[in-house]
C-alpha positions in Angstrom: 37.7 -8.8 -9.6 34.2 -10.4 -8.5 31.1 -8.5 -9.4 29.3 -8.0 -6.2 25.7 -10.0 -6.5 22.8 -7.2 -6.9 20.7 -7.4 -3.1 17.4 -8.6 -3.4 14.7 -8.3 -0.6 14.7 -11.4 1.0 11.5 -13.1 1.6 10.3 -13.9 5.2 7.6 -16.4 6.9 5.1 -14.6 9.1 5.0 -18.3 10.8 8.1 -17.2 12.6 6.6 -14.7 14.7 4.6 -17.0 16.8 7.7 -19.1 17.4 10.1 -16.1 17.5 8.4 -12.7 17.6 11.7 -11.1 18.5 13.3 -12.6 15.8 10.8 -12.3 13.4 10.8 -8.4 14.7 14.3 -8.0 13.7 14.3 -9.1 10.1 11.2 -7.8 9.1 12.2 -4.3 10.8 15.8 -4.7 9.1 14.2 -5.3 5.7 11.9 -1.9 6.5 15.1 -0.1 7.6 17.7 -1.6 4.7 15.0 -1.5 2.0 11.5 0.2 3.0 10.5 -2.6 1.7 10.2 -6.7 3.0 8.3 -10.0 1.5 6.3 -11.7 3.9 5.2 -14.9 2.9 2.3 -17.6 5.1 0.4 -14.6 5.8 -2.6 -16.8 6.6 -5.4 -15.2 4.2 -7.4 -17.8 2.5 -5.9 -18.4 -0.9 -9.8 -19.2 -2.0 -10.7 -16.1 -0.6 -7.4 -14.3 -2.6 -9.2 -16.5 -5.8 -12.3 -15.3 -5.4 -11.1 -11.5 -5.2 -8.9 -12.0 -8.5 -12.3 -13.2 -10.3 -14.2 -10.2 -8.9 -12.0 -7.9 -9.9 -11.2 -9.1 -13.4 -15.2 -9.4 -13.8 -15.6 -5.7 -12.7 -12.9 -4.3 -14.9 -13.8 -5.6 -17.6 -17.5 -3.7 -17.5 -17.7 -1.1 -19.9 -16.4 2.3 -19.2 -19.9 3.6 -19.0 -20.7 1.1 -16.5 -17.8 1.5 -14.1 -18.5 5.6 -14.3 -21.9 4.7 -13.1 -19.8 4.4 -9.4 -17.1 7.2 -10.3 -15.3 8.1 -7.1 -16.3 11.8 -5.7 -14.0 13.7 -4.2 -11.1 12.9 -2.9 -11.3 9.5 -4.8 -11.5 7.7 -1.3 -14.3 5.3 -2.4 -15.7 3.7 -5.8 -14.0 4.0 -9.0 -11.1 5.8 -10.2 -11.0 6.1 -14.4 -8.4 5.6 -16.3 -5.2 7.9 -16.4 -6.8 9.9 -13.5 -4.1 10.0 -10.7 -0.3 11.1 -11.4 2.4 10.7 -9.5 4.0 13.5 -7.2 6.4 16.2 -9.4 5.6 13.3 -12.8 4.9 15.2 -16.0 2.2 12.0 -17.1 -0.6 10.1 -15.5 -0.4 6.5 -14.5 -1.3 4.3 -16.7 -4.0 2.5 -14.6 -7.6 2.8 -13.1 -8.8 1.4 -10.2 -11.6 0.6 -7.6 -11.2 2.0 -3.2 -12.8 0.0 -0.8 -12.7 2.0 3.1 -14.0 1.3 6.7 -17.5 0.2 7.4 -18.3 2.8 10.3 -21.6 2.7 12.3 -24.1 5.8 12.1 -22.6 8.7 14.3 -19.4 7.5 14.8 -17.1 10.5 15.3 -14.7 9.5 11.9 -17.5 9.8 9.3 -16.8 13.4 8.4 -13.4 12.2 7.1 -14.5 8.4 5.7 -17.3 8.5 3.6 -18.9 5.5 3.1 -18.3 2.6 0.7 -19.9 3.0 -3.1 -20.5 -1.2 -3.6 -21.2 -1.9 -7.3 -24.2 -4.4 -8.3 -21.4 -6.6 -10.7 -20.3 -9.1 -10.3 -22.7 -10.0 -7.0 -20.7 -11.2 -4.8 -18.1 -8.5 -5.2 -19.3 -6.8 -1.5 -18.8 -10.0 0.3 -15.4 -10.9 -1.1 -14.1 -7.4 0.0 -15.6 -6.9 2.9 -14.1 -10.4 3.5 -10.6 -9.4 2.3 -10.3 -6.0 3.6 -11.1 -7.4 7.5 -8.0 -10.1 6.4 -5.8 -7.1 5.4 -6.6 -5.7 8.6 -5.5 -8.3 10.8 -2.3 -9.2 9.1 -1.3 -5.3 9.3 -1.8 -6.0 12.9 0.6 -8.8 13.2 3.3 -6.6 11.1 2.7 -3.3 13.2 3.5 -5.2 16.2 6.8 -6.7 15.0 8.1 -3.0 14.0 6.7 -1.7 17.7 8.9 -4.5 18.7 12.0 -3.4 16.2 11.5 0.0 17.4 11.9 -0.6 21.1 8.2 0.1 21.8 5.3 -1.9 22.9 4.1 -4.9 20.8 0.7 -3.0 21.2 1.7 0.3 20.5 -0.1 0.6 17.2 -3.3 -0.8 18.5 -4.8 2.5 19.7 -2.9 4.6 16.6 -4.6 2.8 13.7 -8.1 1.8 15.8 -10.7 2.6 12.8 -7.8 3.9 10.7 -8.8 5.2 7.3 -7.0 2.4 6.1 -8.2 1.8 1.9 -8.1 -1.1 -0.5 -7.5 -0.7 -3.7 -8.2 -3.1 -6.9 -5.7 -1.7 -9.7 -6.0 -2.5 -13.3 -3.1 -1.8 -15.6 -4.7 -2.3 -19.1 -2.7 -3.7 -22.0 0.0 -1.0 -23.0 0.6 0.0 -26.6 3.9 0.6 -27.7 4.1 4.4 -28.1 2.3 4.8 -24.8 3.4 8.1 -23.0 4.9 7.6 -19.7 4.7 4.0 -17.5 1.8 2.0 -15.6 2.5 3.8 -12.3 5.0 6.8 -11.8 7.8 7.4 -9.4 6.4 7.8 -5.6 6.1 6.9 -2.0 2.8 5.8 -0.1 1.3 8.2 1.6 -0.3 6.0 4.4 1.9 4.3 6.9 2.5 0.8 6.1 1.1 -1.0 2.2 0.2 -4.7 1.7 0.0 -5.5 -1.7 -0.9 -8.7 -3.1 0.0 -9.1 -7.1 3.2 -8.2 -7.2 4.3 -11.4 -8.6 3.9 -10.2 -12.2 6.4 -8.4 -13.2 6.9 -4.8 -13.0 7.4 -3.4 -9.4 10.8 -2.0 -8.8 12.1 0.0 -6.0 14.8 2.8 -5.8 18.2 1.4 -3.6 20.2 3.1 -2.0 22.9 3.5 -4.8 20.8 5.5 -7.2 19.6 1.8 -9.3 15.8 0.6 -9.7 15.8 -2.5 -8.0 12.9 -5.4 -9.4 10.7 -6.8 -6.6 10.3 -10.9 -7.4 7.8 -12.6 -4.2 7.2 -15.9 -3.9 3.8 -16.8 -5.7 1.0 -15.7 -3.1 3.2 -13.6 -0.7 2.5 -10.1 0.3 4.6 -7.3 0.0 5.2 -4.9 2.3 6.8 -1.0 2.5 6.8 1.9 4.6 4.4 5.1 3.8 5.7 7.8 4.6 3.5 8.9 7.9 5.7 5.9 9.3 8.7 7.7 8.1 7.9 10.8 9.3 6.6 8.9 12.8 10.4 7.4 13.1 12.2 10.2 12.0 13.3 8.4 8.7 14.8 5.1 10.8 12.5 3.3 8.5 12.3 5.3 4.9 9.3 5.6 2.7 11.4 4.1 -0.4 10.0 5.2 -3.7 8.9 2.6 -6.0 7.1 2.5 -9.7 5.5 -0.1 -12.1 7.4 0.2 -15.1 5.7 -0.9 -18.7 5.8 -4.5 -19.8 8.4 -6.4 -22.3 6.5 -6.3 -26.1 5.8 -10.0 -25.4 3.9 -8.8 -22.4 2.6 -5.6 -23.1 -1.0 -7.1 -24.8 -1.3 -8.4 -21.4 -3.4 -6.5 -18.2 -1.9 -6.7 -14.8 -3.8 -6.4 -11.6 -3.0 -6.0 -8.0 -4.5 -5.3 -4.7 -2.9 -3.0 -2.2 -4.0 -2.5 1.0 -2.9 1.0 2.4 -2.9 0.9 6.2 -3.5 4.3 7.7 -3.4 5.7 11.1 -7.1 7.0 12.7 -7.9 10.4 11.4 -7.3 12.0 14.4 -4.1 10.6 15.4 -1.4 13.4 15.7 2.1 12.4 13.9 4.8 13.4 15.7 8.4 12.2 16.0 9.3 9.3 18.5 11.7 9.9 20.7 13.4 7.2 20.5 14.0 8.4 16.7 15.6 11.4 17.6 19.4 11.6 18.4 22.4 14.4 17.9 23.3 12.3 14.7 19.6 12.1 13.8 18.1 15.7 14.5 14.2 15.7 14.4 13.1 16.9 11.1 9.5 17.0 11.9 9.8 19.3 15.2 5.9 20.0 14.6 3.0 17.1 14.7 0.3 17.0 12.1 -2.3 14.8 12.5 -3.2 11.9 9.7 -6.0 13.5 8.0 -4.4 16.7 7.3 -1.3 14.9 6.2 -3.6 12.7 3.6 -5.6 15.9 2.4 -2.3 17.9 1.4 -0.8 14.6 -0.2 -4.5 13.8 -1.7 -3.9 17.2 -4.0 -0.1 16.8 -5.0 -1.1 13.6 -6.4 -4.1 14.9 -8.3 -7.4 13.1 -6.5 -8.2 16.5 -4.7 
């Protein structure tokens, strides 16, 4: 008898959409619906620019601990720096091995979203760290755009349906530093959990760690082409389709001993909807086979507040 070869998430172009935006559509939105989860290489941000963020972000990190507190995050964590071993993972019985820098939205004075965005903390090391990011997170920005439209497209909806859902969305970047991990270390870099937000662009996933939950119960290791993004479902887009396209969860799990005097660092981007925006079911999710489990809306800030305290930043 043949052992059946593990799946893998296969990798995908984001060249193909302007060629094929229905075909791109339909494997990107079948990797979401199979997996939560899809590789998306040629995403079109400057790999100087990704360079130039990977420099920053080492640089910062590797300030003092009394330096980095100097911009501790307030409440909420939503901007500036997150210590070490802060934030825990939903129902996990120890923190995440991990701290971390949130970059948000720019807003102009007035505008009706500042009560729920404060605005950005921007460290004075290194001193071009403000430009990179503000570089970066506008990049992130646009290629969530192009992948929102493909899965309006795989969901039978307008390629613009997001546009209006996620316009000055509390979307968040985050710069992640795993330190080196000794070998009695309690618990693993990042715990067992889902995005809150509705869609996440990570870049750094290459070194090894990420691993997703399949369907038959195993953890399944995420291995992207050098450079490419990776991409999974939050759970306000599950809860938008009804769980059509699932919130997988997903961990970083500790290092081989060869490895484990090593640092790792990524960048996810968390794409969120507008604060305001009111979640509730589409239609076109909801069947006799599929009842709606989410018969009552809620909009996106309340949704981020109540997931905010599970996971220990509130």
């Amino acid at each position: 008898m043949l052992d059946t070869p593990a799946p893998a998430v296969p990798p995908l172009s984001l060249r193909d959409q302007s060629s094929d935006p229905e075909g791109f559509a339909r494997d990107f939105g079948g990797s979401f619906e199979r997996f939560g989860f899809a590789i998306v290489a040629d995403h079109g941000i400057d790999p100087a620019l990704i360079e130039r963020a990977w420099a920053a972000t080492r640089e910062f990190f590797a300030q003092p601990t009394e330096k980095k507190l100097e911009d501790r995050a307030a409440k909420g964590g939503a901007r500036g720096y997150i210590p070490f071993g802060i934030e825990i993972a939903k129902d996990a019985t120890e923190n995440d091995l991990k701290e971390f820098w949130h970059i948000g939205r720019d807003l102009p004075p007035g505008h009706p979203y500042t009560e729920s965005m404060p605005p950005n903390v921007w460290p004075d090391y290194p001193p071009d760290f403000r430009e990179i990011f503000t570089k970066l997170y506008a990049e992130f920005d646009r290629v969530g755009a192009r992948l929102l439209s493909a899965i309006a497209r795989y969901l039978a909806l307008s390629p613009d349906w997001f546009v209006e859902p996620v316009r000055d969305g509390n979307s968040v970047l985050r710069l992640l530093h795993y330190p080196p991990v000794s070998a009695n270390a309690p618990g693993i870099r990042a715990g067992a959990h889902e995005d809150i937000n509705l869609i996440t662009l990570l870049l750094g996933a290459e070194e090894a760690g990420l691993q997703l939950l399949d369907r038959d119960g195993k953890w399944l290791a995420i291995d992207p082409p050098p450079g490419a993004l990776v991409v999974n479902v939050g759970d306000m887009l599950q809860r938008l389709t009804n769980h059509v396209l699932p919130s997988t969860t997903h961990r970083v799990v500790n290092p081989p001993p060869e490895r484990r005097g090593h640092s790792r660092y990524s960048m996810p981007f968390f794409l969120h909807l507008a604060s305001d925006f009111e979640i509730a079911t589409l239609p076109g999710s909801v069947s006799a086979e599929r009842p709606n489990e989410y018969p009552e809306a809620i909009t996106a800030d309340d949704y981020l507040q109540q997931r905010l305290r599970e996971i220990g930043l509130l």
